[in-house]
VEXTORZA-126926 format. One record per residue (C-alpha): residue number from 1; residue in one letter; x, y, z. Coordinates in steps of 0.1 Angstrom, whole numbers. Layout:
<pts>
   nr  rest      x      y      z
  NUM     A      X      Y      Z
...
</pts>
This chain:
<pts>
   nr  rest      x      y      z
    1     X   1076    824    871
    2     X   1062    849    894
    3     X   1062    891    889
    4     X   1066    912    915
    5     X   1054    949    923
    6     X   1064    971    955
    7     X   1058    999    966
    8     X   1060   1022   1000
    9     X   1057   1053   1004
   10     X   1062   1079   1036
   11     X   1031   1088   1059
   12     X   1016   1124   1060
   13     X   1025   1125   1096
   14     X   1057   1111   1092
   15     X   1065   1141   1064
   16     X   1054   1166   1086
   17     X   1072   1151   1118
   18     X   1105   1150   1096
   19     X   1104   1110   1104
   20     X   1115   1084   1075
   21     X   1094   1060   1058
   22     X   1091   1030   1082
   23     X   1076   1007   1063
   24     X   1100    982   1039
   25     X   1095    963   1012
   26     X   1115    933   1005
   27     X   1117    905    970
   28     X   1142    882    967
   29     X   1145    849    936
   30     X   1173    823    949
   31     X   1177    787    948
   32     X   1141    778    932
   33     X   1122    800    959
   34     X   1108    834    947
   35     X   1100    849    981
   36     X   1082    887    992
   37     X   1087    901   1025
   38     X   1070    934   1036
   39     X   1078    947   1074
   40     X   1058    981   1092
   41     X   1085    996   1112
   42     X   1068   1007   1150
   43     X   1064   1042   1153
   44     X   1078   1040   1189
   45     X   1110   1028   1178
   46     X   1133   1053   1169
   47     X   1160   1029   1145
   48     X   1126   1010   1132
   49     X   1130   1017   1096
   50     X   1161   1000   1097
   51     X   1153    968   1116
   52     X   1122    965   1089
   53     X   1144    969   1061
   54     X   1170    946   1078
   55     X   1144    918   1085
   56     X   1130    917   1051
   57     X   1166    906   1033
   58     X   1169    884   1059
   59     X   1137    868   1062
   60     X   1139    865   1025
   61     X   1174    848   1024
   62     X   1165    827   1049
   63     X   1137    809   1034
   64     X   1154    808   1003
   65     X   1176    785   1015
   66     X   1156    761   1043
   67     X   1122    763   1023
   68     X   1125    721   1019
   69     X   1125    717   1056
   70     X   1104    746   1071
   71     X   1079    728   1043
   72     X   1081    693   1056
   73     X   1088    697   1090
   74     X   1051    685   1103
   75     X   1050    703   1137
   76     X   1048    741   1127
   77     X   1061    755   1164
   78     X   1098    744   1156
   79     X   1096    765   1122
   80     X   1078    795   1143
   81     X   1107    794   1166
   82     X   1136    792   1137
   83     X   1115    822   1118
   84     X   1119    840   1150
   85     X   1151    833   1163
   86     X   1169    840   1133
   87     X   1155    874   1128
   88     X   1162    886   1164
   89     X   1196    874   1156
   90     X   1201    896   1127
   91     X   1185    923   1145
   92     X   1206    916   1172
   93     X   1239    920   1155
   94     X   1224    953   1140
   95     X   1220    965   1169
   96     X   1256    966   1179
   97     X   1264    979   1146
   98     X   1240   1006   1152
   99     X   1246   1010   1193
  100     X   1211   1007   1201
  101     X   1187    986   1218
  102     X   1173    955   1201
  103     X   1138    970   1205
  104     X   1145   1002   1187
  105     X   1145    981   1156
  106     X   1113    965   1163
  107     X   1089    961   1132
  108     X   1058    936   1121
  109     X   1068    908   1095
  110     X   1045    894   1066
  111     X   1061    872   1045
  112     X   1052    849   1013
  113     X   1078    823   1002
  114     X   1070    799    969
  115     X   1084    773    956
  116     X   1074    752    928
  117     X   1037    742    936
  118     X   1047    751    972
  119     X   1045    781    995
  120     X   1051    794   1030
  121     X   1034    824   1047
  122     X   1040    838   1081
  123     X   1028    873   1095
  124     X   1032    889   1129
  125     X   1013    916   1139
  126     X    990    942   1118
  127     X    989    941   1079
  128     X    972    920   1059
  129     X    980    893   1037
  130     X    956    882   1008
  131     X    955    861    977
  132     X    937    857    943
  133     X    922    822    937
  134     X    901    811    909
  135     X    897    855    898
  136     X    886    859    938
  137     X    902    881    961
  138     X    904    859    996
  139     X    923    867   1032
  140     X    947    842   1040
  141     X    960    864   1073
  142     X    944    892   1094
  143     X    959    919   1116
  144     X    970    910   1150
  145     X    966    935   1173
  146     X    987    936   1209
  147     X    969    937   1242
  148     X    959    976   1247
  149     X    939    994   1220
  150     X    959   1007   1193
  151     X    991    984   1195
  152     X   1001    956   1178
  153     X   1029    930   1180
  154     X   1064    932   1167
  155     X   1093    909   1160
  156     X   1109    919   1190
  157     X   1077    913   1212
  158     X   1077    883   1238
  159     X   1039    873   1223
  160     X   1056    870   1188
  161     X   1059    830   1189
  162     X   1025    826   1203
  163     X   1006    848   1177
  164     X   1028    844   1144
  165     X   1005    831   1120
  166     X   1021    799   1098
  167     X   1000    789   1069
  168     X   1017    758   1042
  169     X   1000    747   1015
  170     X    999    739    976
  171     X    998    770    954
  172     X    967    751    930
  173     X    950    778    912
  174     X    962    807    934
  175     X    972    832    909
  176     X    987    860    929
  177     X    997    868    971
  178     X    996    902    980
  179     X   1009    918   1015
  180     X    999    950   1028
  181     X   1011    974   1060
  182     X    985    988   1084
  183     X    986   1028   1064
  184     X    974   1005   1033
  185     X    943    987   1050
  186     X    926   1017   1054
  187     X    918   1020   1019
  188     X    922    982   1004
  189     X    908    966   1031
  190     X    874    966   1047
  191     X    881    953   1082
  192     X    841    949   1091
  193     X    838    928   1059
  194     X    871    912   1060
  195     X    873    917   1027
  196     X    905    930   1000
  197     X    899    956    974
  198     X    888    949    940
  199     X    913    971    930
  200     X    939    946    938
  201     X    930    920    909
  202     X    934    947    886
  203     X    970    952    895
  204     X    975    918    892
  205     X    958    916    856
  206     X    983    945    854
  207     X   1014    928    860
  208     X   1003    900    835
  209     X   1004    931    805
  210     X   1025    955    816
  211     X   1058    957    822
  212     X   1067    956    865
  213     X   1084    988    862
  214     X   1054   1003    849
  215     X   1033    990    869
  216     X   1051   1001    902
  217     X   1054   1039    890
  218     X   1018   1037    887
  219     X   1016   1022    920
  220     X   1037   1048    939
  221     X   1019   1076    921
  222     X    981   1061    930
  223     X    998   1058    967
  224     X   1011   1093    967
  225     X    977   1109    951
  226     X    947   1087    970
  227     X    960   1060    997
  228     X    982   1080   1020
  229     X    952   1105   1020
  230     X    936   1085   1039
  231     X    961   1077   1069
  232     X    988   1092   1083
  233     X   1004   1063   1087
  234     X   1031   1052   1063
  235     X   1016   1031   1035
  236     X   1033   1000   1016
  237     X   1024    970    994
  238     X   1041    940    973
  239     X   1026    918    954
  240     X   1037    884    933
  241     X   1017    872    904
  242     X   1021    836    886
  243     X   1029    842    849
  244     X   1012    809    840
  245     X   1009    816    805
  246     X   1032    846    795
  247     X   1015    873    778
  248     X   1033    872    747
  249     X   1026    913    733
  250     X    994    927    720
  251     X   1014    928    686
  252     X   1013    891    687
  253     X    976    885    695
  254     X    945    876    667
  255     X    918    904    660
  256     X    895    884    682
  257     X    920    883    712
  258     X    928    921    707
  259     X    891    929    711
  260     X    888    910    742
  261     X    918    925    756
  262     X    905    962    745
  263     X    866    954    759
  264     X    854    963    722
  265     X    817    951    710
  266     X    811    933    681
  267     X    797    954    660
  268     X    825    979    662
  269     X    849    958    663
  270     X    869    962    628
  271     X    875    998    624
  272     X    879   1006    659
  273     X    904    976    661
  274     X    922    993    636
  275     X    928   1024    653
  276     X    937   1010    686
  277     X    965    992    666
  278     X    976   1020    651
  279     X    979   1041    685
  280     X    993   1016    700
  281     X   1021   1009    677
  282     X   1025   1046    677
  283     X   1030   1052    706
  284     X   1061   1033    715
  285     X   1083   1061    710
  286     X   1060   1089    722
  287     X   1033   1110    701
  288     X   1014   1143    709
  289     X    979   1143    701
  290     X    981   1162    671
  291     X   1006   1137    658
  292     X    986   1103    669
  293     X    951   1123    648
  294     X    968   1125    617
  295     X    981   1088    620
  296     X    947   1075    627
  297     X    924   1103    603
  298     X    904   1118    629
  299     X    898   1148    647
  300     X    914   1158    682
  301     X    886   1160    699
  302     X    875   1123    692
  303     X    913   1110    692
  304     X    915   1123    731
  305     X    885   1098    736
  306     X    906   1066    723
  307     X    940   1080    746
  308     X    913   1089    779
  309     X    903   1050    771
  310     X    935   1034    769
  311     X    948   1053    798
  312     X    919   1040    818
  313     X    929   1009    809
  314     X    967   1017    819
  315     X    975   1004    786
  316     X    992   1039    777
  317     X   1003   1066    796
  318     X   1011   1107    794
  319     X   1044   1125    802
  320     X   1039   1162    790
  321     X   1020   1166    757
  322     X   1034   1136    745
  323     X   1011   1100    751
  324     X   1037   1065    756
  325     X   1027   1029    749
  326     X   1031   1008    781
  327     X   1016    980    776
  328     X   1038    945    764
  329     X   1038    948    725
  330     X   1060    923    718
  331     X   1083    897    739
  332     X   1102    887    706
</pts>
């Protein structure tokens, strides 16, 4: 079983310009394939938003249902060139839908497809696409950039079939794939060092406590405050994490597992343990902090210290004066 987090959100330049968000995100669960798509709309192409969004479902659907053979098939150039011809297809007949040329709907496409202990990836042009193996963060596809400074190669682009990237291979102890748009790299990805963000395993240990939704509103909102700061471009990101062993609720853990989870030393262990419980489980319906003090017998000012830690930790979360539990308590 694999969770999945998206997010994109609308460029700084785009929001002044008056120009929608091009980039698309894209997850799709069908026929034993659990498959992510992300696609960065060019900027030069009026109708791109909609051929990104378009080539995401399809690319999606697509693999969903030929996975077996794209897998086996031993010579990767026949898959490149079914992966390509069937999205200018579909953009294709979008295009008469939408009485335009084919190459206003011109995007990149970076796509993850898994399947049992299988998986497919693909990617043409910029973006990156990453994965977590073994707790480190590694690059399974850079950015491909077009022939002039500053470009980069789209679906629609004659160079597409002989710089798509096709990688198969066993999933092992890969824990997590994670695709990112061009607006995104300039803050979780070091292009000198070739190297992914740290910040990107802890969204993934994320998605193993918290529930997806959660996760993705706190996505969109770090996205919106810090990423987007630093581009104008627009800025988007999915990721899928294996749920190996699914976390079953902090309600259900031991003591010892609870003061793992929470980072606590040993020698305060007990009575802090205590009042993280009770917070916690107070929390699922919403407290203020003069409420959550008198559950727990201690001041305000020292209470704020617990709720600043456990919002650190994205365990809990504030809306108004009142603090919410949104970390897994119990699967039941």
């Amino acid at each position: 079983m694999w969770k999945i987090v998206q997010c994109a959100v609308q460029g700084r330049g785009h929001m002044q310009m008056g120009i929608p968000c091009q980039d698309k995100t894209y997850s799709l669960v069908k026929n034993g394939v659990t498959a992510i798509a992300l696609a960065d709309g060019a900027g030069s192409a009026r109708l791109s938003h909609f051929g990104a969004e378009r080539v995401t479902e399809y690319i999606c659907d697509d693999l969903s249902e030929n996975f077996d053979r794209y897998f086996h098939e031993e010579d990767g150039v026949p898959v490149k060139k079914a992966l390509i011809s069937k999205s200018i297809l579909a953009l294709d007949e979008l295009s008469r839908k939408l009485n335009c040329e084919i190459r206003e709907l011109a995007s990149t496409l970076l796509v993850v497809a898994v399947k049992d202990e299988r998986f497919i990836l693909f990617h043409i042009g910029d973006g990156v696409i990453g994965y977590c193996k073994k707790g480190e963060l590694k690059v399974a596809s850079q950015p491909e950039n077009g022939e002039f400074v500053n470009t980069t190669v789209f679906t629609t682009s004659q160079e597409a079939l002989t710089t798509m990237k096709l990688i198969k291979g066993k999933v092992g102890d890969i824990r997590g794939f994670v695709l990112m748009s061009d607006g995104t790299e300039a803050s979780l990805y070091d292009k000198k060092e070739k190297r992914l963000a740290d910040v990107i395993k802890k969204i993934m240990n994320l998605c193993q406590l918290v529930l997806p939704r959660k996760v993705e509103e706190q996505l969109r909102t770090s996205f919106e405050v810090a990423v987007r700061q630093a581009t104008s471009d627009d800025c988007s990101m999915i990721l899928m994490v294996e749920d190996r062993e699914p976390f079953r609720g902090y309600a259900k853990l031991a003591p010892a597992e609870k003061a793992r989870l929470l980072k606590l030393p040993a020698y305060a262990r007990p009575r802090r343990l205590r009042r993280y419980d009770a917070i916690l489980s107070g929390l699922e319906n919403g407290r203020t902090l003069k409420n959550i003090s008198k559950i727990i017998r201690l001041n305000p000012k020292y209470t704020k210290k617990y709720l600043n830690r456990l919002m650190g930790m994205n365990f809990i979360e504030r809306r108004g004066i009142k603090y919410y539990t949104i970390v897994i308590m119990d699967t039941q």
